[in-house]
C-alpha positions in Angstrom: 515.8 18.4 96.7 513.6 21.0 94.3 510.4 21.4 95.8 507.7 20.3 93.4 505.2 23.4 92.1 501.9 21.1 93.4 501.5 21.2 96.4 501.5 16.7 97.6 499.3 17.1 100.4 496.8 19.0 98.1 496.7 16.7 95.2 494.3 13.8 94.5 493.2 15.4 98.2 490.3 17.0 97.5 487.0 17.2 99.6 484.4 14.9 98.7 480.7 13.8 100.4 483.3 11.0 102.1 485.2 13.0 103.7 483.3 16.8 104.5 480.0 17.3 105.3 478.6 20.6 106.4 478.5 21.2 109.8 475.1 21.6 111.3 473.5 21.3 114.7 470.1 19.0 112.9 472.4 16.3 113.4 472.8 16.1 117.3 468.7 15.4 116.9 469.1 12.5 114.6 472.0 11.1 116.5 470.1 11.3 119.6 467.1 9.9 118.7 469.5 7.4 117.2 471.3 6.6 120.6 468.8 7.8 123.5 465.3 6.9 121.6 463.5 6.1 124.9 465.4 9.2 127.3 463.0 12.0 127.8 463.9 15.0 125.4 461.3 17.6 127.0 459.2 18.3 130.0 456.5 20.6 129.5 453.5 20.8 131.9 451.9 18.0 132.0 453.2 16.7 128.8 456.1 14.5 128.1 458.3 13.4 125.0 461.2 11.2 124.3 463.8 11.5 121.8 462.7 9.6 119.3 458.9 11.6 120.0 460.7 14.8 119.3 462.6 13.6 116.6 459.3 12.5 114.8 457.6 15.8 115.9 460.0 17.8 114.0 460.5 16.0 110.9 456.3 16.1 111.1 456.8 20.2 111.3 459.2 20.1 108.9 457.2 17.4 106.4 454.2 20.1 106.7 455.8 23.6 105.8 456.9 21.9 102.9 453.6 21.3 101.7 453.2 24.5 102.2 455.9 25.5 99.6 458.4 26.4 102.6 462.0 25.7 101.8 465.1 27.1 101.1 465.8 30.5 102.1 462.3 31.2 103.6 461.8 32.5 107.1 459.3 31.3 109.6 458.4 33.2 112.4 457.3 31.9 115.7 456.5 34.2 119.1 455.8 31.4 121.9 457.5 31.4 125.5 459.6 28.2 126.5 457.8 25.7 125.3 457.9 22.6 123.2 456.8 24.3 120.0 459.5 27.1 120.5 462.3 24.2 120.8 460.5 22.1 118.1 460.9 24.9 115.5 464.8 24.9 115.9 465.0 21.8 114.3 461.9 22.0 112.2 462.4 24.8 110.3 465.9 24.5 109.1 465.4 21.0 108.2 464.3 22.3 104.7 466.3 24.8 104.8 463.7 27.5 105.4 465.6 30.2 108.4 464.2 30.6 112.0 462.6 34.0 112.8 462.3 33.6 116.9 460.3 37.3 117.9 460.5 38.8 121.2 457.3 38.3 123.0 457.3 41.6 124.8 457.8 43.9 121.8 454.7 46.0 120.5 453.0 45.5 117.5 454.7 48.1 115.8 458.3 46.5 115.6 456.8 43.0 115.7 455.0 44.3 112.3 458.6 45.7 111.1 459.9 42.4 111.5 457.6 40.5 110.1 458.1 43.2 106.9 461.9 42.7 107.0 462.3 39.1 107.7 459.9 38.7 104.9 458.3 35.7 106.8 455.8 33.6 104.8 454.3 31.4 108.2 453.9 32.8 111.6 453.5 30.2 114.5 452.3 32.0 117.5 451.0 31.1 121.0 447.7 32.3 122.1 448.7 34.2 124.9 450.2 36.9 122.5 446.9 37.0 120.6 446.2 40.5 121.0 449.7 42.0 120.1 449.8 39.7 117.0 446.5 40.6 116.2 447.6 44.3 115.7 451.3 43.5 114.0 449.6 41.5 111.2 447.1 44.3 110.5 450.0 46.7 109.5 451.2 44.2 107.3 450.0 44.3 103.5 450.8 40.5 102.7 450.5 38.6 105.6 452.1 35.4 106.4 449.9 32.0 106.7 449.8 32.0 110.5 449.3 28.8 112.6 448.0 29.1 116.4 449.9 27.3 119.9 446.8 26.2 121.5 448.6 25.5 124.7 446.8 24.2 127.3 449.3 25.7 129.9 447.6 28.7 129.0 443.8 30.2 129.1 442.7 33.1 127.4 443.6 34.6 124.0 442.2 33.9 120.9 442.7 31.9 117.5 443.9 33.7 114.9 444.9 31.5 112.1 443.3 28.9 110.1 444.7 25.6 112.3 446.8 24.6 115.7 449.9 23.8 116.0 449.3 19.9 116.7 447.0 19.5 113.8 449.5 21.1 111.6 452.2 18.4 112.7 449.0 15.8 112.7 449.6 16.8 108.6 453.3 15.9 108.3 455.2 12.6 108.0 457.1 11.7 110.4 459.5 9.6 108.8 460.3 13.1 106.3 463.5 12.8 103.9 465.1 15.9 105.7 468.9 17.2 104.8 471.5 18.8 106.0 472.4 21.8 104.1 474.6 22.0 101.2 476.9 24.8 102.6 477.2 24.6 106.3 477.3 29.0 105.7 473.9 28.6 104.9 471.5 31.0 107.1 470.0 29.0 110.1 468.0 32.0 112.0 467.2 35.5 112.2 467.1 37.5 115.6 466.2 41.0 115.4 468.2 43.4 117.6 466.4 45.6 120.6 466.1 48.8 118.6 467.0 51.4 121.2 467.7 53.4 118.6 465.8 53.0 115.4 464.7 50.3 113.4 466.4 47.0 115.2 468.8 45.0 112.9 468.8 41.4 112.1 471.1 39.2 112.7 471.4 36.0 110.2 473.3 32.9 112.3 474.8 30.1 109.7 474.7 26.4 110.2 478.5 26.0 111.1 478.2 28.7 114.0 475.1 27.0 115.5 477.0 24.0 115.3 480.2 24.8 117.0 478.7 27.4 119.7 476.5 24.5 120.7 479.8 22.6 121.5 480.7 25.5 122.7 478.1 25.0 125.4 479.4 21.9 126.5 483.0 22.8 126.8 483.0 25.8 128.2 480.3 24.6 130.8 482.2 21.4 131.3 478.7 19.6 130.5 478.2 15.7 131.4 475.9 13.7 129.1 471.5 13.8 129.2 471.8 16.9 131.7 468.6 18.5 133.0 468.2 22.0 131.7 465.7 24.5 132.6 464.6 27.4 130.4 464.5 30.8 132.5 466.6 32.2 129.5 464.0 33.0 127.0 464.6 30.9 123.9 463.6 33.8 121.4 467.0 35.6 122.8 469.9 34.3 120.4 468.3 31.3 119.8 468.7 30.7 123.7 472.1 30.7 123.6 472.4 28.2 120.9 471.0 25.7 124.0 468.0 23.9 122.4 471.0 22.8 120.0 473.1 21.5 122.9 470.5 19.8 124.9 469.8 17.8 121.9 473.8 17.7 121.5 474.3 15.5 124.8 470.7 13.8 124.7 469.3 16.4 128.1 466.0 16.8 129.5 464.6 20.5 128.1 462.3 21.6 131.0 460.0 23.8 129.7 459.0 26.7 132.1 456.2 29.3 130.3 456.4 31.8 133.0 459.7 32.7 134.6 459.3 33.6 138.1 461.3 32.1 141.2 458.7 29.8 142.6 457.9 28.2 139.1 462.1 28.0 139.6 462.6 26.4 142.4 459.4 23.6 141.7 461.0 23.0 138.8 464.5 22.0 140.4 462.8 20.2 143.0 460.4 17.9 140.9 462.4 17.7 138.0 466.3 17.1 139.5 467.2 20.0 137.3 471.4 20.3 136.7 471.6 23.1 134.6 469.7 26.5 133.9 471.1 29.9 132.7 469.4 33.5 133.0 470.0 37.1 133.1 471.2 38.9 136.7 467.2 40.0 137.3 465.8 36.0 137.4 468.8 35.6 140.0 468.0 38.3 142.0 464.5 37.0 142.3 465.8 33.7 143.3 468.1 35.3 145.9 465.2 37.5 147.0 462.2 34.5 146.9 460.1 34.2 150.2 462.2 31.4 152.3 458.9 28.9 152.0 459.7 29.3 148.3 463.3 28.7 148.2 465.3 25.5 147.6 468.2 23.9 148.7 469.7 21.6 147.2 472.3 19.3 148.9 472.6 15.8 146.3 473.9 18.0 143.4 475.3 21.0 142.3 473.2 23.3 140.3 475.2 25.3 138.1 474.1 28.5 136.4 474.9 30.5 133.7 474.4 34.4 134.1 475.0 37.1 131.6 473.6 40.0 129.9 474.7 42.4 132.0 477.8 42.1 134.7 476.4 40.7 137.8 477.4 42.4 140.9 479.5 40.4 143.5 476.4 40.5 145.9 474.1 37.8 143.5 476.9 35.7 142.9 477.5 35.2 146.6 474.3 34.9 147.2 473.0 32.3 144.6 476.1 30.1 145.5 475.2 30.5 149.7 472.4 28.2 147.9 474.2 25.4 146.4 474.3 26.9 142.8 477.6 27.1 140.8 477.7 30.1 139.1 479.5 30.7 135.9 480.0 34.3 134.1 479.2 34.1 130.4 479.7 37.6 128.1 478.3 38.0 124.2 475.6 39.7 122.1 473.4 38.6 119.8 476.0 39.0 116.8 477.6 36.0 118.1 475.3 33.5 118.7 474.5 34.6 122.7 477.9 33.6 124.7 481.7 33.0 123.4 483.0 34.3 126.7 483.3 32.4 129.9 485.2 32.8 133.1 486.6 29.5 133.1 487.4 28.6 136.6 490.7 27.6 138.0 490.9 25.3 140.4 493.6 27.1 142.6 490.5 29.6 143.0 488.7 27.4 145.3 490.1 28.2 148.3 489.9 31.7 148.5 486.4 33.5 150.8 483.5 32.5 148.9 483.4 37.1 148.6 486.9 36.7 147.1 485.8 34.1 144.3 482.5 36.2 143.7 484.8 38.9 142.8 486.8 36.7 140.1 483.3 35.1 138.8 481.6 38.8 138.1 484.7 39.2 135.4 483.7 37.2 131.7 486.3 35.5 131.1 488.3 34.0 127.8 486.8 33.2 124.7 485.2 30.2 123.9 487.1 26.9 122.7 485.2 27.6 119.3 485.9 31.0 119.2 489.3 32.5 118.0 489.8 35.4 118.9 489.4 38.4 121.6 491.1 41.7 121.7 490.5 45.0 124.3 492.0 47.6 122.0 491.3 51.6 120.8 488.4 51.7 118.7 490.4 54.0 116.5 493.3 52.5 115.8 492.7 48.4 117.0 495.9 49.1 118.8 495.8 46.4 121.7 495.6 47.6 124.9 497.9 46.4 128.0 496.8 43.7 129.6 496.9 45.4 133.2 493.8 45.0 134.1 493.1 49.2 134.1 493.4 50.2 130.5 489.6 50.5 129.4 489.4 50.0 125.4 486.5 48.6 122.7 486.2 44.4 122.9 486.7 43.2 119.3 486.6 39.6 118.8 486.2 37.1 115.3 485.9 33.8 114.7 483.6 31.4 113.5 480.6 32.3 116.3 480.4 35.4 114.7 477.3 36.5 112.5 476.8 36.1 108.6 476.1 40.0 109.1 473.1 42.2 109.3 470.0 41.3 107.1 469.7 44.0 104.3 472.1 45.7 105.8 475.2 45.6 104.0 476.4 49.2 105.2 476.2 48.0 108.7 477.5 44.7 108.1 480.8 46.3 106.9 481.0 48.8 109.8 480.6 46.4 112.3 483.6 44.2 110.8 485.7 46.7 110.1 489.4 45.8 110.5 488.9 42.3 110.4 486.9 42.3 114.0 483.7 42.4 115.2 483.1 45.3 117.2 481.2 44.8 120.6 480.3 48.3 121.5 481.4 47.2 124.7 484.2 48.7 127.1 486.6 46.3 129.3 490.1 45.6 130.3 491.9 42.4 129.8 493.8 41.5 133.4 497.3 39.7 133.8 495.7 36.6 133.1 494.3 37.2 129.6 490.5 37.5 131.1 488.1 39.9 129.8 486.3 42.4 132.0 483.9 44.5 130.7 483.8 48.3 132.3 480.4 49.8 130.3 479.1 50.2 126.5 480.6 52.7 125.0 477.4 54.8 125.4 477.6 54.3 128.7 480.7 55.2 129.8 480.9 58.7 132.4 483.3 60.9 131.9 483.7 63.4 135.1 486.3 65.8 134.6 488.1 64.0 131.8 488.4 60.8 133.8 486.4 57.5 133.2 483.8 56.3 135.4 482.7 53.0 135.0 479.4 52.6 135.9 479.1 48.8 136.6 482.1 49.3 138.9 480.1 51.9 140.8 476.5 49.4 140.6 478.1 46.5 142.1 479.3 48.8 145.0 475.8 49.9 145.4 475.0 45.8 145.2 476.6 45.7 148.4 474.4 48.0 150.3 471.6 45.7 152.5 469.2 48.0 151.2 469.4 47.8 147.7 467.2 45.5 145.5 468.5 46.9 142.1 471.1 49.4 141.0 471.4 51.3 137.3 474.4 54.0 137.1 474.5 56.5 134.1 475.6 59.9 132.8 474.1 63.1 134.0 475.0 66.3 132.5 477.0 68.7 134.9 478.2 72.4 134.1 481.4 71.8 135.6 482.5 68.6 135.3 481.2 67.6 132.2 479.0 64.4 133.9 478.6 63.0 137.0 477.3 59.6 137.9 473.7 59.0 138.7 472.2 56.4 140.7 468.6 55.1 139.7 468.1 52.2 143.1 465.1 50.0 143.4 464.9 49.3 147.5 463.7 46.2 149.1 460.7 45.7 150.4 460.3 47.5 154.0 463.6 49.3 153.6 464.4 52.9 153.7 468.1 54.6 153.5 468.5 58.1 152.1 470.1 59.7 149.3 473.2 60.9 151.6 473.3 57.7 152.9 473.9 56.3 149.6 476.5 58.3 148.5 478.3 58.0 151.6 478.6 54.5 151.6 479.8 54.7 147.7 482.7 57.2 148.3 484.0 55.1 151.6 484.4 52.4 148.7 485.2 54.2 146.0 487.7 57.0 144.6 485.5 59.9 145.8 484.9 61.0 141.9 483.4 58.0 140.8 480.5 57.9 143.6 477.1 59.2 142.4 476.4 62.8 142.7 472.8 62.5 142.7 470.2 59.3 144.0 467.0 58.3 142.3 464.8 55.8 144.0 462.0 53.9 142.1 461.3 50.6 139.9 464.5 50.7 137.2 462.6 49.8 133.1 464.0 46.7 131.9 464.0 45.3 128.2 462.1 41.3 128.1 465.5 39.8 128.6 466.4 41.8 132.2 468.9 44.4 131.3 467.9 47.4 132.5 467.1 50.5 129.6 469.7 52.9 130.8 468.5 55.2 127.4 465.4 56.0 129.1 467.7 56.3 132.6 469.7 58.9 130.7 466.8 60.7 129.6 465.7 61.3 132.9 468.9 62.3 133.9 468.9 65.1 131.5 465.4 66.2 132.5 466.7 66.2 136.0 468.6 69.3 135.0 465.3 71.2 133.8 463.7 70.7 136.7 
């Protein structure tokens, strides 16, 4: 039979508002409040809110920036800690289609001024505990944004800056507001800002669809039962916190809102609350791990599980958050795509082995995402793949729809960072047998001693293992002869003493003798607001070791 020149299956079959809507996570809010109206949506101090409360709440926020002239293609900026506000504007905002602009509440008021410039944001809503800071940032600014206060009663101190609260400006909008979703699910949905290390810090414009599917993500990869109880430790300014205000409100959960994240705010939270879930960088585990026993909870009618990532935890904090009762699950991404696509999905075979031996397969990240197509170790060069044996280090590429719209204003480093046809990471790692990514070091971090490669995080989680050490940070020192050599920077517990010798003993009877430190640094290690440790100052120092 001659094969017709249309296509069957494509005529008379077009897309229509029937049959394809944009995909966008707004909806899980509606659909809860829908469903779950009287289940409680957020915990927050002393306050609490329902579903159908939270769904009025935003469409009030949203109601009121639009008298404001807010709407498509504006940014609004909020810098707030984990509170209701902070997980209100998720929903808020893009509900007329204006894009999120969550800031980091431990930059200075130099960048925080740079972007508010670049993100070109018309309202600012900001907590008064970062009064002074904001204070500064808009006085660099020559047209500053209309700027509405979080007069939190969690918090005393700071000051008023703008011209009404946050509860009066909802008191403004109507709750029952016509809200949409938007016409093209690749429609902008926030703006995070990249740390900067090196210059200006990029920012990085999420769309509707990759929200949508990452949140699912979320559930999937985490295996995630319905109305969960989450608690923020992850700070929701970093990649929208992990696209989670969007899954909590995907499955109906309880958010519980912690402002300050420090272990025994933790641990009253999972006792007073019957928290399930909670996710956070390696540091907020270690202080769990390290919390005064008085402090410390164990729980024994559920199984906590926890979400790490950010930095490759070391065997050590994996062992010792699960001696606890905690299920711990490796996540890997970056903020150019959407916080996680990488999990260590667990097989079940695993369960038997020493709970050291399953630490060991848990510190590894995993396989991509359900949502996310595709992940490659390969030479940068080239993006020829690398074998999968488990020792061949190359660049991690990935693509698929939890990847970025691109960098805002940016368009040379949007194309750089897509070149080929895959995002590329930065980061270093070698896919095992098994098709599960591990990552070795960024790029910049890398040592190379005498032409081989020395990964640094393999070296840190043998340091991990010393009862000694508190915290561990490995990077590149220059050496006349061989090039580089590792150096240690170790943080020591409390009422603990071990030399530098001592140190670097232990390493090399676990290591290949090249690849323990040459040299020991003891003190506190600097961190960025999110807990990974700023190894460009550590390799500063390094250097400056030599001119000493």
């Amino acid at each position: 039979m001659q094969r017709e020149d249309v296509n069957p299956y494509e005529l008379g079959l077009e897309r229509n508002p029937a049959n394809h809507v944009a995909l966008s996570p707004l909806s899980f809010l509606r659909r809860s409040a829908q469903v779950y109206p009287d289940y409680p949506s957020v915990i927050d101090g002393a306050r609490r809110f329902t579903w159908k409360e939270t769904y009025a709440r935003c469409r009030r926020l949203a109601s009121a920036l639009s008298q404001l002239g807010i709407g498509h293609g504006d940014t609004v900026a909020i810098m707030a800690p984990n509170i209701t506000a902070m997980m209100e504007a998720h929903f808020g905002v893009p509900m007329i289609g204006a894009v999120l602009n969550t800031l980091n509440v431990r930059l200075d008021a130099d960048t925080l001024a740079f972007m508010l410039r670049h993100g070109e944001a018309r309202v600012l809503i900001t907590d008064r505990e970062f009064s002074p800071v904001i204070a500064k940032a808009l006085a660099l600014l020559e047209h500053k944004p209309v700027v509405i206060d979080i007069d939190d009663p969690e918090y005393q101190g700071g000051e008023l800056l703008g011209e009404i609260d946050y509860e009066a400006f909802l008191a403004k909008g109507d709750p029952e507001f016509a809200w949409t979703l938007p016409a093209d699910e690749w429609q902008a949905i926030t703006l995070s800002y990249t740390s900067g290390t090196t210059g200006n810090p990029k920012g990085v414009v999420y769309h509707h669809r990759g929200a949508y599917l990452n949140a699912m993500g979320n559930v999937l990869a985490w295996n995630m039962q319905a109305h969960p109880v989450y608690l923020w430790t992850l700070p929701m300014f970093h990649c929208n916190g992990w696209c989670f205000p969007w899954t909590i409100a995907a499955i109906a959960g309880t958010h519980v809102c912690l402002r300050k994240v420090e272990a025994k705010a933790i641990f009253a939270a999972i006792r007073n609350h019957g928290v399930t879930h909670f996710s956070g960088a390696p540091i907020v585990l270690n202080a769990m791990i390290n919390a005064p026993e008085d402090v410390k909870v164990r729980v024994t009618d559920r199984v906590i599980q926890c979400t790490t990532g950010g930095a490759a935890p070391p065997a050590a904090v994996i062992e010792g958050l699960e001696s606890m009762g905690m299920n711990v699950t490796q996540v890997y991404g970056l903020t150019e795509v959407y916080g996680p696509t990488v999990s260590c999905a667990w097989n079940r075979d695993w369960d038997a082995l020493p709970i050291a031996e399953r630490a060991r397969i848990k510190a590894q990240q995993g396989v991509c995402y359900h949502i996310q197509e595709d992940l490659m170790v390969a030479n940068p060069e080239t993006l020829e793949p690398c074998p999968m044996d488990g020792q061949t280090i190359g660049e991690v590429f990935m693509r698929g729809n939890a990847v970025m719209k691109g960098y805002l204003k940016n368009p040379d480093a949007t194309a750089e960072s897509f070149a080929g046809g895959w995002f590329h990471t930065g980061d270093l790692g070698v896919l095992h047998p098994n098709g599960y990514l591990q990552i070795k070091d960024r790029s910049k971090d890398i040592v190379i001693s005498g032409g081989e490669n020395i990964s640094t995080i393999e070296v840190e989680d043998v340091l991990y293992r010393h009862p000694a050490v508190l915290e561990a940070a490995v990077v590149a020192r220059p050496d006349e002869k061989w090039g580089e050599t590792p150096c240690a920077f170790i943080t020591l517990r409390a009422g603990v003493e071990v030399s530098e010798a001592e140190l670097i003993s232990f390493c090399r009877d676990h290591l290949a003798h090249f690849k323990a430190p040459k040299t020991v640094v003891f003190g506190a290690l600097p961190k960025t607001s999110t807990g990974k440790v700023q190894k460009y100052l550590l390799r500063e120092q390094a250097r400056n070791l030599n001119k000493e």
